[in-house]
PALOVO-127021 format. One record per residue: x, y, z of N, C-alpha, C in turn; residue number from 1; chain; residue in one letter. Coordinates in steps of 0.001 Angstrom, whole numbers, plus 500000, padded with zeros to 6 digits. Each point is the difference from the previous one (the first is absolute). Last residue first. Layout:
<recs>
n.c1|n.c2|n.c3|ca.c1|ca.c2|ca.c3|c.c1|c.c2|c.c3|nr|kette|rest
X|Y|Z|X|Y|Z|X|Y|Z|NUM|A|A
...
</recs>
This chain:
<recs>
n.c1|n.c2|n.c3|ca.c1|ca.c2|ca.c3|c.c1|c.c2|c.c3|nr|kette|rest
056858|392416|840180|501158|498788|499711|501084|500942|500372|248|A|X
494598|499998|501167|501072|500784|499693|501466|499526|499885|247|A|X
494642|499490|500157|500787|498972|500192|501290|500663|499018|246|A|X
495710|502182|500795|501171|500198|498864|500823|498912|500092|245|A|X
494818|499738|501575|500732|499844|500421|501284|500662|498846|244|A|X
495200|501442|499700|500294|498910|500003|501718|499940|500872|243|A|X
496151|503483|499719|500384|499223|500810|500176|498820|500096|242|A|X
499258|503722|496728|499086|499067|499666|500070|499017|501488|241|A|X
502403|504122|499732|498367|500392|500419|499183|498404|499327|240|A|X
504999|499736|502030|499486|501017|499073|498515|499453|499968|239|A|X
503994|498260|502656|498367|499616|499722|499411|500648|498968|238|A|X
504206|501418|502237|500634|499000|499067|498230|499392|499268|237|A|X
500129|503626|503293|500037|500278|498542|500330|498691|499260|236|A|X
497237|500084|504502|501329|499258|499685|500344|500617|498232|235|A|X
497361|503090|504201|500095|498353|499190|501367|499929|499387|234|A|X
498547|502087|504619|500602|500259|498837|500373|498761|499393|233|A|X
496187|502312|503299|500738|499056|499694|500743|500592|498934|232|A|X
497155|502106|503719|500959|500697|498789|500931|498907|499738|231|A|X
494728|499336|501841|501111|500393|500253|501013|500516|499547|230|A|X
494952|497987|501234|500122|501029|499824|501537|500183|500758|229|A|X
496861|495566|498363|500814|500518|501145|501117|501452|499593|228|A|X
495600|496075|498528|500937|500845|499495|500981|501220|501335|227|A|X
496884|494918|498429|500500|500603|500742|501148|500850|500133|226|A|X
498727|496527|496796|499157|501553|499959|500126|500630|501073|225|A|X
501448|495507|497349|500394|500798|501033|500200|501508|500048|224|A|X
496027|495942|498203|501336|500894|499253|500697|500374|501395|223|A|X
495615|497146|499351|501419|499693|500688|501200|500990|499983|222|A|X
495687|500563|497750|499725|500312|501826|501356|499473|500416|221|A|X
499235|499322|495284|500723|501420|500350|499657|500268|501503|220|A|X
501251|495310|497459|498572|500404|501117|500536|501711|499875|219|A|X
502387|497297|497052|499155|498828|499939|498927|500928|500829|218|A|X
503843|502409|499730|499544|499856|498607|498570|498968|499882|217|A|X
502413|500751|503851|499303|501278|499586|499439|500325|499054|216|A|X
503273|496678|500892|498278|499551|501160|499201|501312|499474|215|A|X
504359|500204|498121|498881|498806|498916|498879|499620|501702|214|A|X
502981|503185|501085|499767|500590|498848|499282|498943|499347|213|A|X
502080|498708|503831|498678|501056|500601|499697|500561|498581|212|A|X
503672|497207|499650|498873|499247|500584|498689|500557|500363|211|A|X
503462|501825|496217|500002|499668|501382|498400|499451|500782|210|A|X
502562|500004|494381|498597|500769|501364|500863|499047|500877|209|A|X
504015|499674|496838|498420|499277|500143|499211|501246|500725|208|A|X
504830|499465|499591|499244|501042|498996|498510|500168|500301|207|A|X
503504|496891|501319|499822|500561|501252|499560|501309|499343|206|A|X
499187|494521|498909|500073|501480|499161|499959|501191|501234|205|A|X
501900|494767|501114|499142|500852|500036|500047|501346|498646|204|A|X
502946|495449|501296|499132|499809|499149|498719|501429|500458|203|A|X
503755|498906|502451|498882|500018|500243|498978|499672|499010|202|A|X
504041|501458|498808|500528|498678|500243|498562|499205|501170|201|A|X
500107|504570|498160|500280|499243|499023|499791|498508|500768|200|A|X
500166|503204|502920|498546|500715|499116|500238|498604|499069|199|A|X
503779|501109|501619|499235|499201|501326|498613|499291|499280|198|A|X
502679|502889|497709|500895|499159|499832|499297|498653|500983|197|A|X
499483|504363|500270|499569|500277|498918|500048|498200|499296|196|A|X
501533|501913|504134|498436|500283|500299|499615|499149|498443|195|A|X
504879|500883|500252|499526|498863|500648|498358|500026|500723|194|A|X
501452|503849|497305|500453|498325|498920|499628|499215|500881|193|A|X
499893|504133|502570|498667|499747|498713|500456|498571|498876|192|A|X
503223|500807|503126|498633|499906|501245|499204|499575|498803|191|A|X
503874|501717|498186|499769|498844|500298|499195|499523|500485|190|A|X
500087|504922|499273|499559|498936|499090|500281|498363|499743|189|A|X
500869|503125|503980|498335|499480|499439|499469|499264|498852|188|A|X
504411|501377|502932|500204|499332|498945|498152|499700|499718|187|A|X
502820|503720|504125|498834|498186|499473|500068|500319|498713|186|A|X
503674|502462|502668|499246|499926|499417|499176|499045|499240|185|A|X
503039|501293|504679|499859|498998|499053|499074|500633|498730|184|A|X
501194|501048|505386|500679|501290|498245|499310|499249|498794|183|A|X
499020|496963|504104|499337|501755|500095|500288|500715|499121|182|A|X
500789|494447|498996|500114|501303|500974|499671|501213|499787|181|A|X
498714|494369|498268|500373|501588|499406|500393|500843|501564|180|A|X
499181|495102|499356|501104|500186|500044|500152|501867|499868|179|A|X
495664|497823|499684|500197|500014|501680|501825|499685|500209|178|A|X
497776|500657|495873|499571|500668|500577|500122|500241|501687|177|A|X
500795|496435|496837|500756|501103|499272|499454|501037|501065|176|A|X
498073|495937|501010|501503|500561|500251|500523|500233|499650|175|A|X
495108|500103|498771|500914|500189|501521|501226|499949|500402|174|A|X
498558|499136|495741|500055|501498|499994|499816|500623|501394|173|A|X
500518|494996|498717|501233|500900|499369|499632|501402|500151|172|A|X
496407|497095|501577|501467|499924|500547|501203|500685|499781|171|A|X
495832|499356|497355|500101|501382|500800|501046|499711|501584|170|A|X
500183|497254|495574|500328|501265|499629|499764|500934|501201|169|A|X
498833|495488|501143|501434|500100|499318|499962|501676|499908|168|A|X
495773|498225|501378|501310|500754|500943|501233|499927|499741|167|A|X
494982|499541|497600|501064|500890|500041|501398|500150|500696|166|A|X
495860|497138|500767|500581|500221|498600|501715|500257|499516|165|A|X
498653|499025|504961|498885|500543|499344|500698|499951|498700|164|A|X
501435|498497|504685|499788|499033|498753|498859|500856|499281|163|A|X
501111|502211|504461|499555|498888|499978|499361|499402|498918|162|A|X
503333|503843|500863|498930|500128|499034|498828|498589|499482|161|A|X
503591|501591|503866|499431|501467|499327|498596|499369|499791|160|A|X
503717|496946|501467|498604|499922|500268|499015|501341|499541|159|A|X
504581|499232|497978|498807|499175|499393|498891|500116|501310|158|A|X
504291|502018|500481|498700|500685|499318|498929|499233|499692|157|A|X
504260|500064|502841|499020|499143|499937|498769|500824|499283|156|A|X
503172|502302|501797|501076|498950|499792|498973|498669|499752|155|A|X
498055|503889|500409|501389|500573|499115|500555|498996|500054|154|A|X
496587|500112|502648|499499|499865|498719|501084|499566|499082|153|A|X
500715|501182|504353|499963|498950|500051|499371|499212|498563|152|A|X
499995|504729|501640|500960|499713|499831|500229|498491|499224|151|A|X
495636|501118|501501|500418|500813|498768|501525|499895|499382|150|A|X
498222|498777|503888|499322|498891|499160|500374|500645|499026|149|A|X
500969|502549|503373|501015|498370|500269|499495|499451|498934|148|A|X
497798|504285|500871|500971|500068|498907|500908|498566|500403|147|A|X
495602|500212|501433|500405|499680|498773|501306|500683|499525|146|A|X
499636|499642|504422|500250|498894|499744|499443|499976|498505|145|A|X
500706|503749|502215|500771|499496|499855|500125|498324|499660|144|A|X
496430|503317|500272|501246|500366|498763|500648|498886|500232|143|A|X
495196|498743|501096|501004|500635|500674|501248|499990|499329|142|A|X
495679|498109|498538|499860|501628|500257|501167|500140|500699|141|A|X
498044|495475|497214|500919|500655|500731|500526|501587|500024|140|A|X
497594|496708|496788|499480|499714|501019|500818|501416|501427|139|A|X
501648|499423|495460|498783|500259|500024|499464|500117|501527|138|A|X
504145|498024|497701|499897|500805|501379|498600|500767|500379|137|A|X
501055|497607|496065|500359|499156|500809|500217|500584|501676|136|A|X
496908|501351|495510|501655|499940|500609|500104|499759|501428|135|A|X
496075|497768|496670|500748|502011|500110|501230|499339|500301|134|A|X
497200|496477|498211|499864|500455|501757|500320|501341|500183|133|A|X
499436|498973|495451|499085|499488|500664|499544|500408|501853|132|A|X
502859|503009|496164|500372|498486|500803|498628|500056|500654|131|A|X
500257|503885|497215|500221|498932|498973|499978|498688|500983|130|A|X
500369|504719|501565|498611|499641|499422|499339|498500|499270|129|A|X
504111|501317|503025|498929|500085|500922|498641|500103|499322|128|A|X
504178|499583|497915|499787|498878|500607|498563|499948|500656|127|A|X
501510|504281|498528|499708|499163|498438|499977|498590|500816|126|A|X
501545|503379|502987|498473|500204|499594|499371|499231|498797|125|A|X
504767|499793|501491|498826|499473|500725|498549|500018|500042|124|A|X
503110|501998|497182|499944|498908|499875|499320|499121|501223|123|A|X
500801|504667|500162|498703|499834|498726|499983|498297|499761|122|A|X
502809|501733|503547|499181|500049|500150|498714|499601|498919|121|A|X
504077|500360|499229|500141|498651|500831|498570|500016|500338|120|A|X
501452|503418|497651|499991|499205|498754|499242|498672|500975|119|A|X
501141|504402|502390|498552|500039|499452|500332|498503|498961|118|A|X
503914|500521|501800|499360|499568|500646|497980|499800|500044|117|A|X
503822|501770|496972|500097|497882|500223|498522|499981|501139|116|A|X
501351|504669|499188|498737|499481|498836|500186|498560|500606|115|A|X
501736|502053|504125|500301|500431|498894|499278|499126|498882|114|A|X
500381|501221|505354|499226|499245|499451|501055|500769|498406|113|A|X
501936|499570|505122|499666|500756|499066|500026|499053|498845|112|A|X
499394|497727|504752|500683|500451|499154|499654|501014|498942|111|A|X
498260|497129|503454|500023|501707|500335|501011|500365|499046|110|A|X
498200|495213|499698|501011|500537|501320|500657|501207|499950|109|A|X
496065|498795|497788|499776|499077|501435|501019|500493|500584|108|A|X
500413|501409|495820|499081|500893|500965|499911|499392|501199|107|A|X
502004|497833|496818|500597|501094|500414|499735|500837|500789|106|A|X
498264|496833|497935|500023|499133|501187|501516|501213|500673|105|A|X
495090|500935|496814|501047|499162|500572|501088|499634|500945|104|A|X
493846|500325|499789|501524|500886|500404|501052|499570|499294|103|A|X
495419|498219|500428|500520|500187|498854|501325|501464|500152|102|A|X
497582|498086|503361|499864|498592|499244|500792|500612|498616|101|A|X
499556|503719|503311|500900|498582|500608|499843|498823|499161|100|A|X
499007|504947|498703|499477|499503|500307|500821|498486|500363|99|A|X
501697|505109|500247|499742|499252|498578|498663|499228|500619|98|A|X
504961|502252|502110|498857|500293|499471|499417|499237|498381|97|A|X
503456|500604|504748|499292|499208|499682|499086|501049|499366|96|A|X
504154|502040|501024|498563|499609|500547|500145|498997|499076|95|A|X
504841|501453|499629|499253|500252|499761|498252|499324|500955|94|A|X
506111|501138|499761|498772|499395|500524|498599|500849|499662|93|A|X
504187|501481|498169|500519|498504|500681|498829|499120|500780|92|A|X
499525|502836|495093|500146|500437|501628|500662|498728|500661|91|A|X
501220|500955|494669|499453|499154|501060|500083|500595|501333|90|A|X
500436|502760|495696|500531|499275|500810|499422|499487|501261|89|A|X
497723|501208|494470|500640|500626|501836|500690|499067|500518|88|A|X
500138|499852|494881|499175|499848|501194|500460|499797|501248|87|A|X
500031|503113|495134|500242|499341|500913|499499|499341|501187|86|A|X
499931|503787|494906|499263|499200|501416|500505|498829|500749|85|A|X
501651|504493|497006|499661|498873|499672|499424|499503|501695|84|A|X
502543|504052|499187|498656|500100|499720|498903|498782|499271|83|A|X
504484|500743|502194|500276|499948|498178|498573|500304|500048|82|A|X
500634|499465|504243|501239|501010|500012|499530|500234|498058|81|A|X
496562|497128|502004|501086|499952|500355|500150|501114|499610|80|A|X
495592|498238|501446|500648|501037|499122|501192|499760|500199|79|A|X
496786|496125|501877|499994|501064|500454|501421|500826|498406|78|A|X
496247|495271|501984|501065|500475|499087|500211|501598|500686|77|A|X
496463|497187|501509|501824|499301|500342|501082|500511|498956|76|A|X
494347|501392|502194|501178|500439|498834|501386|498996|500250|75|A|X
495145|498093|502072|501051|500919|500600|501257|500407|498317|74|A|X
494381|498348|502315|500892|499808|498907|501378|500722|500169|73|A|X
495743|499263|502560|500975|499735|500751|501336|499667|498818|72|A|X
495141|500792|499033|500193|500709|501376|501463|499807|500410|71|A|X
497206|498948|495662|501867|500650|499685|500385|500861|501733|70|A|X
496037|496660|497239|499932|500192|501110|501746|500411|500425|69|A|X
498407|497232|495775|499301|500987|500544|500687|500137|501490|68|A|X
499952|498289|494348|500803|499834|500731|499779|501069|501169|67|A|X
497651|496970|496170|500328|501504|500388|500610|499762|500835|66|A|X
498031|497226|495407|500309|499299|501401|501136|501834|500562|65|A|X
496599|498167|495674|500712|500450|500541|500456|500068|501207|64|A|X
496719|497915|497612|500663|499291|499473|501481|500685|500681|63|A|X
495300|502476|500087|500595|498507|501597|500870|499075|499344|62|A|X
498370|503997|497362|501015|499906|500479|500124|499171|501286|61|A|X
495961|500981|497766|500828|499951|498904|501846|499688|500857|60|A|X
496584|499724|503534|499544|500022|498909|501278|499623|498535|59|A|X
501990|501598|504830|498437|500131|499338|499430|500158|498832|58|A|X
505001|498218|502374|499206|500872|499546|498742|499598|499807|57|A|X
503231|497635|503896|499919|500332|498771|498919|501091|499606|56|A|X
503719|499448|504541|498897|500427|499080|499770|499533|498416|55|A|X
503499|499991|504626|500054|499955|498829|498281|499886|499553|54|A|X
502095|500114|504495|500248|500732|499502|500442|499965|497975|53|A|X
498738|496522|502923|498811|500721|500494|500489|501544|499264|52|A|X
502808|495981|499869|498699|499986|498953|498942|500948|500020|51|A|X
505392|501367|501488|499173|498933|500402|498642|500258|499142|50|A|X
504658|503112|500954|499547|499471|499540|499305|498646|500297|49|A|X
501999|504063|501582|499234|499560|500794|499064|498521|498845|48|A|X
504473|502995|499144|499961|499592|501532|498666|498964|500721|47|A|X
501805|503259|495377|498639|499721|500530|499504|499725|501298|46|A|X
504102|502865|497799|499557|498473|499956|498616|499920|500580|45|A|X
502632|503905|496197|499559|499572|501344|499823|498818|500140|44|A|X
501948|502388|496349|500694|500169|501361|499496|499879|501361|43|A|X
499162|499230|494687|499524|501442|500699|499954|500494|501255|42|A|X
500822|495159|497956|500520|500987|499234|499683|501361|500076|41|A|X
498039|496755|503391|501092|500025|499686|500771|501140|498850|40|A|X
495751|499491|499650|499665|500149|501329|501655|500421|499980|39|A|X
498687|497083|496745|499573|501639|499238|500253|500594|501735|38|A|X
500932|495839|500471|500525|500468|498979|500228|501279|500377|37|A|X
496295|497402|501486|500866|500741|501459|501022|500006|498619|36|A|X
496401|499058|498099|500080|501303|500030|501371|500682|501555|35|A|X
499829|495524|496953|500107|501302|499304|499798|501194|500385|34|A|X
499119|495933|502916|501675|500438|499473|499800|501433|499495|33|A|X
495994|498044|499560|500192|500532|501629|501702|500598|500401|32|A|X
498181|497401|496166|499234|501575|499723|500779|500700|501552|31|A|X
500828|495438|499384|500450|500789|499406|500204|501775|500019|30|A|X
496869|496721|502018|501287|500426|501097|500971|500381|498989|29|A|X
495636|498994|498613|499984|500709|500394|501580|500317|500555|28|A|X
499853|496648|497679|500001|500827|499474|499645|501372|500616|27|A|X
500296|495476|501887|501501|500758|499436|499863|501049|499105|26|A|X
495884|498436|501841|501238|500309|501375|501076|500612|499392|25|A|X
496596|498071|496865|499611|501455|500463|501044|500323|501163|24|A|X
500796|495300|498498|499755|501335|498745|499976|501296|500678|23|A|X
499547|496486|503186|501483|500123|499242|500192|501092|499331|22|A|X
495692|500249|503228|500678|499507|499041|501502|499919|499326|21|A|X
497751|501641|504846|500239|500296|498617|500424|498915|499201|20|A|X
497776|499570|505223|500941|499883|498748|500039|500191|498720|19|A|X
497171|498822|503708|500361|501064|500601|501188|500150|499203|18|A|X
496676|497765|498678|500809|498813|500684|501258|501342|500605|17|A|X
495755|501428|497174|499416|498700|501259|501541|498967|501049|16|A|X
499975|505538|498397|500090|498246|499689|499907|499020|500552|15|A|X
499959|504652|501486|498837|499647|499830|500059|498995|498782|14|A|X
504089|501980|502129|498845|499518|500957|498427|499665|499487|13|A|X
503580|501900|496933|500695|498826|500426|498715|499036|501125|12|A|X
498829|504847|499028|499662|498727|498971|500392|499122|500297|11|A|X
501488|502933|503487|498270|500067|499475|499727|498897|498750|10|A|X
504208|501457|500612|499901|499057|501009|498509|499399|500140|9|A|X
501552|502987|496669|500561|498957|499346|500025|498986|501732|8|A|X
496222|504026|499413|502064|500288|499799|499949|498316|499744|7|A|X
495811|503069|497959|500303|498746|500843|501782|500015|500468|6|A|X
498602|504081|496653|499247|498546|500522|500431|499380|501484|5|A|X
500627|505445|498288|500012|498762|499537|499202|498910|500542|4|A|X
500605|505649|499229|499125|498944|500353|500464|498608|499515|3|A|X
502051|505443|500860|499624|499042|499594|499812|498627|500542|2|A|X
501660|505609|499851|499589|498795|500714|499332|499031|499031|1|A|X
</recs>
């Protein structure tokens, strides 16, 4: 077991403008890729991805960013005949499972979830740290009408990301992402060029301290010290200095 910080909804919420920074958003939401990845390449999905289920570290390691809470994670791979791994065949109907603002839109319609879909999800969670207003369905608790706003994205992305820096490059990694299907295999290391590429054209260092790491540095009563007893799994791409690998 183990002890981390603050989750990434907890901090996001205690900016004065209820909003991550450019810098620290696209970089945390890097870190955040890297570990639904590491998640993926060992045949599971996550399903429940959102800010509350992510964590940074304590102390020497709040530059690191964890990946938490595996209640509703599901194997999608399975052993073939060659003793190689495969992925299962689609049920024909599946539950609703996840959280509704940050569901995708597969799930809205009971479809069998596959990595695109933890990807759709992590990308909503990177709007929901970085956009001023959030997402555009924010407001709204009933499936079916965010999954109408959700659909309706797809043919109109620009209200996603109401004129922020970035929305050339993080346009292109919504609808690379919202063309993928269930067998598909995600392309991360494009994701990571166009994070990488965002970072640039922002003019940001997505290397830099994070916003809670230089308040911590100026006040140590500000640090995010609130530690929450769990079995995260960090991000190896972070290694123990927890800088970013920005992985090509």
């Amino acid at each position: 077991m183990q002890l981390v910080g603050k989750s990434l909804a907890d901090l996001k919420y205690e900016r004065r403008e209820r909003v991550l920074s450019l810098g620290t958003g696209l970089s945390v939401s890097l870190q955040c890729l890297e570990a639904v990845q590491c998640l993926h390449e060992v045949g599971y999905l996550h399903r429940d991805l959102k800010p509350a289920n992510y964590a940074c570290g304590l102390k020497d390691k709040a530059h690191n960013i964890y990946i938490l809470d595996f209640g509703i994670a599901r194997m999608y791979k399975k052993k073939n005949e060659k003793g190689g791994m495969e992925i299962k065949t689609p049920r024909d109907m599946v539950l609703f499972k996840g959280t509704v603002r940050f569901a995708s839109i597969a799930c809205h319609r009971n479809v069998e979830m596959g990595p695109k879909d933890d990807c759709e999800s992590w990308f909503y969670l990177l709007l929901d740290l970085i956009v001023p207003k959030g997402l555009p369905w924010r407001r709204e608790t009933d499936k079916i009408i965010v999954q109408k706003i959700k659909e309706s994205c797809r043919i109109n992305p620009s209200v996603l990301f109401n004129k922020i820096k970035c929305e050339e490059d993080l346009t292109k990694i919504f609808l690379y992402l919202s063309k993928l299907e269930y067998t598909d295999t995600v392309d991360y290391e494009y994701i990571y060029q166009l994070l990488e590429e965002a970072g640039k054209n922002c003019q940001v260092d997505l290397s830099a301290p994070y916003e809670w790491e230089l308040a911590a540095s100026s006040n140590p009563t500000a640090a995010a010290t609130t530690s929450t007893p769990s079995q995260p799994t960090p991000i190896p791409a972070s290694g123990s200095t927890g800088q970013n690998s920005f992985k090509k």
